[in-house]
C-alpha positions in Angstrom: -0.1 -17.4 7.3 2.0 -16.8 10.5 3.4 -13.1 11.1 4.1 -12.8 14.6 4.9 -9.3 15.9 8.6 -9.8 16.3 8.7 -9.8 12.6 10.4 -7.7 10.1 7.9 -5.3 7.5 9.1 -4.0 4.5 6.6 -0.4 3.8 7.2 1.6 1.0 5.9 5.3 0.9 7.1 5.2 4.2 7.5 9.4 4.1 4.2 10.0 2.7 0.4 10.9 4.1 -0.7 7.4 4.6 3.2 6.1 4.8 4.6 7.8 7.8 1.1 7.2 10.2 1.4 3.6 8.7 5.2 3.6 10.4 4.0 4.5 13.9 1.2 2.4 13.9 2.9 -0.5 12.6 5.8 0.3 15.6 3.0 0.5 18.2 1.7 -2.9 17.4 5.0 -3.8 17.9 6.8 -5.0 15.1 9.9 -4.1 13.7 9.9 -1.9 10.3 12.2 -1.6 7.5 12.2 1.3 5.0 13.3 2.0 1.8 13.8 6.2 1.3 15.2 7.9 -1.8 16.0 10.9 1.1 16.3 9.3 4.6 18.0 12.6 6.5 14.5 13.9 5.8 12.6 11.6 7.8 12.8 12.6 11.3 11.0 9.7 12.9 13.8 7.1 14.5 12.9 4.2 17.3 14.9 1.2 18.2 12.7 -1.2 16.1 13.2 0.8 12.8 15.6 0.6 10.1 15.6 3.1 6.8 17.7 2.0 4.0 18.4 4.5 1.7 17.7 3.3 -2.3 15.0 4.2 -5.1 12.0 1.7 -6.1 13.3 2.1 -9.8 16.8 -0.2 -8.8 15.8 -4.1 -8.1 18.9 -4.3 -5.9 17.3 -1.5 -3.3 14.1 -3.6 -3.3 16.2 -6.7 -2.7 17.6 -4.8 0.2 14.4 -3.6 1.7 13.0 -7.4 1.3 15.6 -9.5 2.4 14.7 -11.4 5.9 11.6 -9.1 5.9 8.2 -11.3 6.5 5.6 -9.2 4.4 5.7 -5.7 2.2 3.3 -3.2 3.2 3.0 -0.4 0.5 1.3 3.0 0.0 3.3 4.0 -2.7 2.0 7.0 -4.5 2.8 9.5 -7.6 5.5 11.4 -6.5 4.8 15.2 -6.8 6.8 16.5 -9.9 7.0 13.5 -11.2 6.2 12.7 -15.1 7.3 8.9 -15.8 4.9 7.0 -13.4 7.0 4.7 -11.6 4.4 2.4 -9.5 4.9 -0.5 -11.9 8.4 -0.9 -12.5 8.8 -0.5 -8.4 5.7 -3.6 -8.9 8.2 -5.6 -10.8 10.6 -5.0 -9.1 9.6 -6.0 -5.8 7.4 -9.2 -7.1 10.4 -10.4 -8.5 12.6 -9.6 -5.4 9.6 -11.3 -3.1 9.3 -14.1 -5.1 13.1 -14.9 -5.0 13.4 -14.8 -1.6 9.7 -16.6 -0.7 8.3 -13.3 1.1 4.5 -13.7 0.3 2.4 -11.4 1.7 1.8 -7.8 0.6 -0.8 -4.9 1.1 -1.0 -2.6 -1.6 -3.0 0.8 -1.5 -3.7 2.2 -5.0 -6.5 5.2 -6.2 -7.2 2.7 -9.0 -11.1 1.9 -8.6 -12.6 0.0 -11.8 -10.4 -3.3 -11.9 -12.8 -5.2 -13.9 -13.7 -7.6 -11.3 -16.3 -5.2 -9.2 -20.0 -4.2 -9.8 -19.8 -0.4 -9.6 -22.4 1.7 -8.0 -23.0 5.0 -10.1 -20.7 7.4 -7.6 -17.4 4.4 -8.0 -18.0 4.7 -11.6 -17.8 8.3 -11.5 -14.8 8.7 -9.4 -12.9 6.1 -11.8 -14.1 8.5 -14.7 -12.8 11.2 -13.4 -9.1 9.8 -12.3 -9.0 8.4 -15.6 -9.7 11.6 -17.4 -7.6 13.7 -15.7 -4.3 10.9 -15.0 -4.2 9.1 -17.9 -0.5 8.0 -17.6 -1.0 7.3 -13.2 -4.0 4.9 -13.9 -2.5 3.1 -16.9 0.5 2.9 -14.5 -1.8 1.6 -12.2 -3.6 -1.3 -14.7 -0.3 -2.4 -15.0 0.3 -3.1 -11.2 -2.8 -4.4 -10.6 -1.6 -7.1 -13.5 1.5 -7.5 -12.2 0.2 -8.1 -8.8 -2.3 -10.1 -10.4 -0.1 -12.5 -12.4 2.2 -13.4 -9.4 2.4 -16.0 -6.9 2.3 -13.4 -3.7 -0.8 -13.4 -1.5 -1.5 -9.5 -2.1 -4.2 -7.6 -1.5 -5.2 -4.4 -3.5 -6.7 -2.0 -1.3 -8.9 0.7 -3.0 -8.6 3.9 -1.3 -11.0 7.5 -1.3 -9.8 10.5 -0.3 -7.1 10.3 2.5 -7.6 12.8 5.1 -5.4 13.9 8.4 -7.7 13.7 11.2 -8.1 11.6 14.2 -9.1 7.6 14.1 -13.3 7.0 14.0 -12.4 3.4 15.1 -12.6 1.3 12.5 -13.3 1.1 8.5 -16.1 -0.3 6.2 -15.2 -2.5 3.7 -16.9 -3.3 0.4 -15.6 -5.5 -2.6 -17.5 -4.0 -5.9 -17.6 0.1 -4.8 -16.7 3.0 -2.4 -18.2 2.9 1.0 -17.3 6.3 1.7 -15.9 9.6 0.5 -12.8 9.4 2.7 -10.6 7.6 5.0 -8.5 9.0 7.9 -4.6 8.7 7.6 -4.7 6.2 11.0 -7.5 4.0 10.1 -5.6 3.1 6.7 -2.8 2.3 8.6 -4.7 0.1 11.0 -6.3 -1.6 8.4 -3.6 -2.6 6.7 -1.9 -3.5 9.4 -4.9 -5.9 10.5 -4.1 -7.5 6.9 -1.1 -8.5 8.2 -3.0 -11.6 10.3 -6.4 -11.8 8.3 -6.8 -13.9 5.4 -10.3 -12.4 4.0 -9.3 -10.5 1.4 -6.1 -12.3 -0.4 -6.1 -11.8 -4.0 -9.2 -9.6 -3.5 -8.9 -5.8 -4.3 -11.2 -4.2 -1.0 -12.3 -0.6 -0.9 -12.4 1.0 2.4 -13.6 3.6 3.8 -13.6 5.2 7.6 -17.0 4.3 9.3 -19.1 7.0 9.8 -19.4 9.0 13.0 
């Protein structure tokens, strides 16, 4: 897998917690970043190396747009607020068709789903998926259904399991773990940075990590 720096990347939740520091640290490592936005006049971040297409995740067309001559899909797509119809899977199929079309590969996913059925949870994971599953029902079935999706496909994905998501400044680094939660949260930055790094590392293809900022 070859993504040089010059190279276009497709991020969706681009305006979001995790989305937007994912944006400027993806710019600072020098690549050039495409976005797909439902409402780009809001997003007040502009630089010579980004492009914001304006489209929803629900229309396969927008997705082709975002995708096209893009080299890898970045995503920390969440629930929108006020939102009832979860919408992570049909934006799933819509961009795992699109990818597979035009032979993009490689995509980084972050998701608060935590029980896959492929990990040995400690006793805290377990709780934490208990919890998410009790009180969004809907969001985590939504969630099964990407993981299948992402699953069932040809892409080289990676399913990155997330904690809390918190804005404070970088610790320098993440712990990563493949059957529970490291830690109870994870800065906004060194998110970004990992997925970023998963741009170039080949570890954890068709894996489904969870991270967690190293602690201080």
């Amino acid at each position: 897998m070859t993504i040089h720096t010059d190279s276009i990347i497709a991020i969706l939740g681009g305006s979001g917690k995790a989305g937007r520091p994912l944006v400027t640290e993806t710019l600072a490592a020098g690549y050039r970043v495409r976005l797909l936005l439902r409402q780009p006049q809001a997003f007040n971040l502009t630089h010579e190396r980004l492009d914001v297409i304006q489209g929803d995740v629900r229309d396969p067309d927008s997705l082709f747009s975002l995708l096209q001559g893009s080299t890898a899909l970045l995503s920390t797509l969440g629930h929108t607020r006020g939102e009832v119809t979860p919408t992570i899977a049909i934006a799933t199929s819509n961009y795992v068709a699109a990818m597979e079309q035009l032979g993009v590969s490689r995509c980084v996913v972050v998701t608060s789903l935590f029980a896959t059925g492929h990990e040995q949870v400690d006793e805290k994971t377990q709780q934490a998926a208990e919890y998410m599953q009790q009180h969004y029902p809907l969001f985590m079935d939504d969630r099964r259904l990407e993981f299948r999706l992402l699953s069932e496909s040809r892409l080289d994905w990676t399913y990155v399991r997330v904690p809390l998501i918190v804005q404070q400044p970088a610790v320098g680094g993440v712990v990563v773990n493949l059957n529970h939660l490291p830690g109870q949260q994870i800065t906004a930055v060194d998110l970004a940075r990992f997925l970023i790094s998963q741009l170039t590392d080949t570890r954890y293809i068709r894996q489904a990590p969870f991270i967690a900022s190293r602690p201080e």
